[in-house]
C-alpha positions in Angstrom: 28.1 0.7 -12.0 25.1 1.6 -14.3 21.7 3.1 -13.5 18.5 3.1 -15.7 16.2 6.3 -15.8 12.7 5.9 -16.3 10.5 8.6 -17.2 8.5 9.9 -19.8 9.8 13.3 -20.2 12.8 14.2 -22.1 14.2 16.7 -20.5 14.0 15.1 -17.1 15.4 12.1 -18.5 18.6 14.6 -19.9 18.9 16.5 -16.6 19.1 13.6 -14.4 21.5 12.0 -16.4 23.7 14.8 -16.3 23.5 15.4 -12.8 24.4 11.9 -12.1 27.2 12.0 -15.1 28.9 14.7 -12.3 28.0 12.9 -9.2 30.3 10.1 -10.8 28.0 7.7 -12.3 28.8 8.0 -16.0 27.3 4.2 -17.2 23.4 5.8 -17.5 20.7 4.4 -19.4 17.4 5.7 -20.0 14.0 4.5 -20.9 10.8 6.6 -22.1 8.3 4.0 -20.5 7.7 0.8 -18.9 7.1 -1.4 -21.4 11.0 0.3 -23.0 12.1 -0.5 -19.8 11.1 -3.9 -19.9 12.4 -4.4 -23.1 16.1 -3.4 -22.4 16.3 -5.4 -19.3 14.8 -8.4 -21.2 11.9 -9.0 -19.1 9.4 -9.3 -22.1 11.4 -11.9 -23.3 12.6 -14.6 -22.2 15.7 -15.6 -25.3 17.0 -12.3 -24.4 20.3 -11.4 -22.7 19.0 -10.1 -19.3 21.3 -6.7 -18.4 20.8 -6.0 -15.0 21.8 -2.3 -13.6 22.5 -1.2 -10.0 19.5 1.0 -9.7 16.8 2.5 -10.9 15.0 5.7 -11.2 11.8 5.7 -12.1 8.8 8.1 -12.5 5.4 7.1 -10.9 3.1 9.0 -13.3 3.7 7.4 -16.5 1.0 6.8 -19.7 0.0 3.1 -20.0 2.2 2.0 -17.6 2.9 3.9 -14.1 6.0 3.3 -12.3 3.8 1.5 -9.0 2.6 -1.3 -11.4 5.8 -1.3 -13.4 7.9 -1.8 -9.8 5.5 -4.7 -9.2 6.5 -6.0 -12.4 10.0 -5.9 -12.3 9.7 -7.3 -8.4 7.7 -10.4 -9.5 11.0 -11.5 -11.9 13.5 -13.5 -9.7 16.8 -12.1 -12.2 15.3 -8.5 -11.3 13.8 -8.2 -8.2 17.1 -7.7 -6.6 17.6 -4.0 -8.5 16.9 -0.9 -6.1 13.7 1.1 -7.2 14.1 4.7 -6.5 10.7 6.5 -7.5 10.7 10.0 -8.4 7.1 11.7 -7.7 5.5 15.4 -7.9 2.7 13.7 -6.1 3.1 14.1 -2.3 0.1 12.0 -1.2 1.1 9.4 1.3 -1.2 7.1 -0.1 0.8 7.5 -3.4 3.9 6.9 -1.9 3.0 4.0 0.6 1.7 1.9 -2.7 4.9 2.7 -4.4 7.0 1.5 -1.1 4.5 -1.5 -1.0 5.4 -2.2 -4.7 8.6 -2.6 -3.7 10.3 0.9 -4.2 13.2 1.6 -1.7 13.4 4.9 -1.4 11.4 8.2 -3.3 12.8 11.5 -4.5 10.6 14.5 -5.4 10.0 16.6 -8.4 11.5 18.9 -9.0 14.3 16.8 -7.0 17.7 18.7 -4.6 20.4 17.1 -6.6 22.3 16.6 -3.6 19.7 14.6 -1.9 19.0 12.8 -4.9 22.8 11.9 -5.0 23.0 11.1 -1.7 20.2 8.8 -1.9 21.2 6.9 -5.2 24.1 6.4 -3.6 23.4 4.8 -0.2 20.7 2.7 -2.4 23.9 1.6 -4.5 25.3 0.7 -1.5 22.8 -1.3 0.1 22.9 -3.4 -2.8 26.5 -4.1 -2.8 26.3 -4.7 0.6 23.1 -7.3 0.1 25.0 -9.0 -3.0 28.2 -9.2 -0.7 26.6 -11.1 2.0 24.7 -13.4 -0.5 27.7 -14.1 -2.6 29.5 -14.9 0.7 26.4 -16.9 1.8 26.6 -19.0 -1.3 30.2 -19.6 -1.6 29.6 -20.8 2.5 27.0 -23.0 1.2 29.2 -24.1 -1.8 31.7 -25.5 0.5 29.5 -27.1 3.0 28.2 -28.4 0.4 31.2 -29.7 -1.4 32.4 -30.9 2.6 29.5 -33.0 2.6 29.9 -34.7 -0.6 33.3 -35.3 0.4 32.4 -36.8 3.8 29.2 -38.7 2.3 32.1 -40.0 -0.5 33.7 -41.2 2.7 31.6 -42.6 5.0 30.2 -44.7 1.3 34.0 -45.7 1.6 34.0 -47.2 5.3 31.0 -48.8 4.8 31.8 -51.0 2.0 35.4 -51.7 4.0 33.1 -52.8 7.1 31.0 -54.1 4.6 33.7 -56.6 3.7 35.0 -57.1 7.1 31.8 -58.1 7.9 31.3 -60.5 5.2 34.8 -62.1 6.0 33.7 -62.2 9.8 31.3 -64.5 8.9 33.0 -66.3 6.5 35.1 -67.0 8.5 32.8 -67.9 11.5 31.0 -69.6 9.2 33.6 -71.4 8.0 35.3 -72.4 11.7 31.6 -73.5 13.0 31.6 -76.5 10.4 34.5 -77.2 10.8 34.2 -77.8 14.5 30.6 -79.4 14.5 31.4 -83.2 12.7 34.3 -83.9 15.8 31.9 -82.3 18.4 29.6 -84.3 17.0 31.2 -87.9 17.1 32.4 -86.8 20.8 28.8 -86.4 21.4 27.9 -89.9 19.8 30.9 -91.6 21.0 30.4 -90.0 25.0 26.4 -91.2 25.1 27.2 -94.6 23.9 29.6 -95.5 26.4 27.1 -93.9 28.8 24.4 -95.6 27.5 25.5 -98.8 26.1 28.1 -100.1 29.1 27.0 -103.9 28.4 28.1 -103.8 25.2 31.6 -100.9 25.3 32.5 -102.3 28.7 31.1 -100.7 32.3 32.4 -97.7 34.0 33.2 -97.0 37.8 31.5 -94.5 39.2 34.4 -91.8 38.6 34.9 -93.1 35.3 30.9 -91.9 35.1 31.3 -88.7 36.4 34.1 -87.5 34.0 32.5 -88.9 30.7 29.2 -87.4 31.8 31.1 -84.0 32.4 32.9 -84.7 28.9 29.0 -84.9 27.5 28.0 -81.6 29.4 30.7 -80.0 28.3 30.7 -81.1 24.7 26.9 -80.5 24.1 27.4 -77.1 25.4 30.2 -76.8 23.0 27.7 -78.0 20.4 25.3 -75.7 21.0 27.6 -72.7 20.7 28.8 -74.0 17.6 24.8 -74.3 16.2 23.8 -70.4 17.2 27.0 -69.4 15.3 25.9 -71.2 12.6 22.6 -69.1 12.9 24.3 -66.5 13.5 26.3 -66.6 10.3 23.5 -67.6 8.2 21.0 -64.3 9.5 23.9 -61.8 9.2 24.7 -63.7 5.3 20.9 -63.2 5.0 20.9 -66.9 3.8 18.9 -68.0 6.5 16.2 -70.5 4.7 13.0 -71.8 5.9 11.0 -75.5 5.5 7.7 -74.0 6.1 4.8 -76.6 6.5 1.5 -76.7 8.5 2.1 -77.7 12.1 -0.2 -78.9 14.8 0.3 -76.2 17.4 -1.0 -78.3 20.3 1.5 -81.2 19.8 4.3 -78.9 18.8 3.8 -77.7 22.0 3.9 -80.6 23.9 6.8 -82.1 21.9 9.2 -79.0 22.8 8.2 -79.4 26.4 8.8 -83.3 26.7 12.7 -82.3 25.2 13.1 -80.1 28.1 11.8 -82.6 30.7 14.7 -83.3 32.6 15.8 -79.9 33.1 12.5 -79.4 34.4 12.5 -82.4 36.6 16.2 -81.0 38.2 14.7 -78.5 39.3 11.2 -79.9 40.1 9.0 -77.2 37.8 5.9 -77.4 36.5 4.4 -77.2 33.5 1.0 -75.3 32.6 -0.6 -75.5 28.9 -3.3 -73.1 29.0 -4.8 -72.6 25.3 -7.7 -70.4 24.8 -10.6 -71.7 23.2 -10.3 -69.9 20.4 -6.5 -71.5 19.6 -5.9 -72.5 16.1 -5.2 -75.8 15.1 -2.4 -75.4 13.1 0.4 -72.8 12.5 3.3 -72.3 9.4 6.2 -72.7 10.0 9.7 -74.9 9.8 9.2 -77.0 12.2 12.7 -77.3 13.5 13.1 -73.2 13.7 9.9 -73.3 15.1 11.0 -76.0 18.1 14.0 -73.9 18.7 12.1 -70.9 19.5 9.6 -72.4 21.6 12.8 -74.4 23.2 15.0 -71.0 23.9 12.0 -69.6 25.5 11.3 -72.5 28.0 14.7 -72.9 28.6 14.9 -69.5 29.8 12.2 -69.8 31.7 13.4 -73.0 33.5 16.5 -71.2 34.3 15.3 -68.0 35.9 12.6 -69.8 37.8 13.0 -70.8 41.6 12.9 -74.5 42.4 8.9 -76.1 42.5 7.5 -72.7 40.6 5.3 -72.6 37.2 6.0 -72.2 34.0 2.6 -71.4 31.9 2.4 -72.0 27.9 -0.4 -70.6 26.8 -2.1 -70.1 23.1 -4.6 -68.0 21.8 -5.5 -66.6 19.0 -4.5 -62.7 17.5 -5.7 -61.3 14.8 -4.4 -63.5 11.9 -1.8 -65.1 14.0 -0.9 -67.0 16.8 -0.1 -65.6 20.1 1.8 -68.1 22.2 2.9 -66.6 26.0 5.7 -68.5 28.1 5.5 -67.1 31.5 7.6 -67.9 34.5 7.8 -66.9 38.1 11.3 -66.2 38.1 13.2 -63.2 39.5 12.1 -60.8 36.2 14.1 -58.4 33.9 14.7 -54.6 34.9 13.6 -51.9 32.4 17.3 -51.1 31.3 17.6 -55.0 30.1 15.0 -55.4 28.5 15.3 -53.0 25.9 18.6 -54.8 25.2 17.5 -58.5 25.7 16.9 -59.4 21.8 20.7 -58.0 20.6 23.6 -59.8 20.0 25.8 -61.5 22.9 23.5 -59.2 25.5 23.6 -60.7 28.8 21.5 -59.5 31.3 22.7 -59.2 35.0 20.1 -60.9 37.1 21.3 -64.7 35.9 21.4 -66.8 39.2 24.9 -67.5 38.3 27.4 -66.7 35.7 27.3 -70.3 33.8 23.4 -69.8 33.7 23.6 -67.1 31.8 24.6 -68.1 28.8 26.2 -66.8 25.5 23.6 -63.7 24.8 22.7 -65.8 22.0 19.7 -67.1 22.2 17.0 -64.5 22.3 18.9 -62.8 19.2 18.2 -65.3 17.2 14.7 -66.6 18.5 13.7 -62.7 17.2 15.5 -63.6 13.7 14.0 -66.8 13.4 10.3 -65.1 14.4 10.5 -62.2 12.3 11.9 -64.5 9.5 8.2 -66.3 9.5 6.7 -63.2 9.4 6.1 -63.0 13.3 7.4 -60.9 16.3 8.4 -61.4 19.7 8.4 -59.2 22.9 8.7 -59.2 26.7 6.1 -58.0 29.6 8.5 -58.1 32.7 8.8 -56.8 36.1 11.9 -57.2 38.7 10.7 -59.6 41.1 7.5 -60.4 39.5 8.2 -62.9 37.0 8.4 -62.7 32.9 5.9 -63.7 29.7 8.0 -64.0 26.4 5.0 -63.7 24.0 5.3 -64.3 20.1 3.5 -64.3 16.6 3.0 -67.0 14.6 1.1 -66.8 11.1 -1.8 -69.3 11.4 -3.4 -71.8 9.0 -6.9 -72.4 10.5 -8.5 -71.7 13.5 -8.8 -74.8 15.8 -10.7 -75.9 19.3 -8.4 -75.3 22.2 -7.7 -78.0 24.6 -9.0 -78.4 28.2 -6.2 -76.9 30.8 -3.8 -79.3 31.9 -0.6 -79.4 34.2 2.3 -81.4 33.2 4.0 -82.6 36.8 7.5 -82.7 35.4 
């Protein structure tokens, strides 16, 4: 252990050393000012090799430099601060002292100083600092290895997630892959089921069971077919390959269009349909105008399905800021809080469908909030159990158009 005297006197200088040379401490430096100080702990510059002690004595009443400002000086340096400042004083003031402690100082010894004291104070100073660079060399070497830990788990986890990174992309290659190859024989099935419904004069006609099993063949198969189309939306969001036709659309007859597809499952169960646009609706809308039928189609759909027999469903238009808002709202049995903060995920299913067929393959409202946001838009829910639901959505706009008088489609 070393320790660096400060004072301006010789003989002090000698008779400190010696008295610490007997109390053990034999490594001793000395300095005849501040600025010498400075110099042999490298403070004053910068290239030099810093030497740091375990203490330091020094005198407050020093020429050019005193030992308060000096103590200030060597507590500003972050390689130095660390050193224990002993000062030794004649001066008794307190003020004295309190602006040495203030500058840092931990401890004072008085001239002419009891050796013993002085000893016993260098000492538990050395100590303290032992102690303090114990602790902070444990600290570090703590935060070392949490910090090598954390590499080594960040390391990992960057490992798992390119593994599910690739047995995610082979999922949907793979789904990918199986959904084409089922939609060309679902789709002759299809074809082949509606002709011989449709065209019995010219395939030969069908008794009424005959009838009632191709036209559950058809139900079956379209629902089949439908499956195998959101898997193939599926596959193409989570490939990010999804691509868009985008063109200017006529919102009003877009409108109209995706109701008139869903007529007959209106007419089953004897629903209504309301288009209310606001006169403010635009004319037109961007967007791909099959993605855009889709949407509006899962939305109505949903609402035929969890509306009661001769209830309303409302479609109604208006315009938002730069977009347009289009609300479906039903008068169905609603969606509790816990659902619908779940509704737009993957496969979700919520539990209030009338029956288990009706509700579906959780499909759907996933990927009417892909193909929205993929425009540019959003879509969100305003629901109450019991009070009925309004699936609203954004659409970015081309130009502002008259709205249409209200009408009511009797479906």
């Amino acid at each position: 252990m070393s320790i660096l005297i400060v004072d301006d006197q010789d003989n002090v200088r000698d008779v400190l050393t010696t008295v610490l040379g007997g109390g053990g401490y034999a490594d001793v430096l000395t300095a005849g000012s501040a600025d010498e100080a400075f110099a042999l702990l490298g403070l004053d510059d910068p290239s030099a090799t810093i030497s740091p002690v375990d203490l330091i004595l020094m005198d407050v009443n020093m020429p050019v430099l005193d030992g308060v400002e000096a103590c200030a000086r060597l507590k500003a340096d972050s390689h130095l601060k660390d050193i224990p400042v002993i000062m030794i004083t004649g001066d008794t003031e307190v003020t004295r002292l309190t602006q040495a402690l203030s500058a840092g100082a931990v401890d004072y010894i008085t001239k002419p100083p009891d050796f013993d004291e002085m000893l016993a104070r260098v000492g538990s100073a050395i100590q303290s600092k032992w102690e303090m660079d114990r602790r902070k060399s444990a600290y570090f070497n703590d935060l070392e290895e949490k910090s090598l830990n954390l590499e080594l788990a960040l390391t990992e986890l960057e490992k798992k997630n390119q593994e599910l990174e690739q047995a995610s992309l082979a999922k949907t290659q793979i789904l990918s892959t199986a959904t084409h190859e089922l939609k060309p024989p679902l789709t002759s099935i299809v074809g082949y089921v509606d002709r011989m419904l449709s065209q019995q004069d010219t395939v030969g006609p069908l008794n009424e069971r005959q009838q009632r099993y191709m036209q559950t063949v058809r139900n079956n198969a379209y629902r089949l077919k439908n499956l195998v189309d959101d898997l193939l939306d599926i596959s193409r969001i989570e490939a990010e390959c999804l691509e868009l036709s985008l063109s200017n659309l006529n919102l009003a007859r877009e409108i109209e269009d995706s109701i008139e597809s869903l007529r007959s499952q209106f007419q089953e169960k004897q629903i209504k349909v309301s288009i209310t646009p606001s006169p403010d609706c635009p004319g037109e809308i961007q967007a791909d105008q099959l993605r855009f039928a889709q949407v509006i189609g899962n939305l109505l759909s949903n609402a035929c399905k969890y509306s009661p027999a001769g209830t309303t469903v409302t479609i109604a238009a208006r315009q938002q800021g730069g977009a347009a808002q289009i609300d479906v709202s039903d008068e169905g049995i609603g969606i509790s809080q816990k659902d619908q903060a779940k509704l737009f995920t993957k496969f979700f299913r919520a539990d209030n469908s009338p029956t288990r067929e009706d509700s579906g393959t959780g499909l759907g409202l996933y990927i009417t909030r892909h193909l929205v946001e993929a425009h540019g838009g959003s879509v969100w829910v305003v629901s109450n159990e019991g009070q009925g639901s309004t699936f609203s959505c954004l659409w970015p706009t081309v130009a502002a158009g008259p709205g249409e008088q209200e009408r009511v489609d009797e479906l």
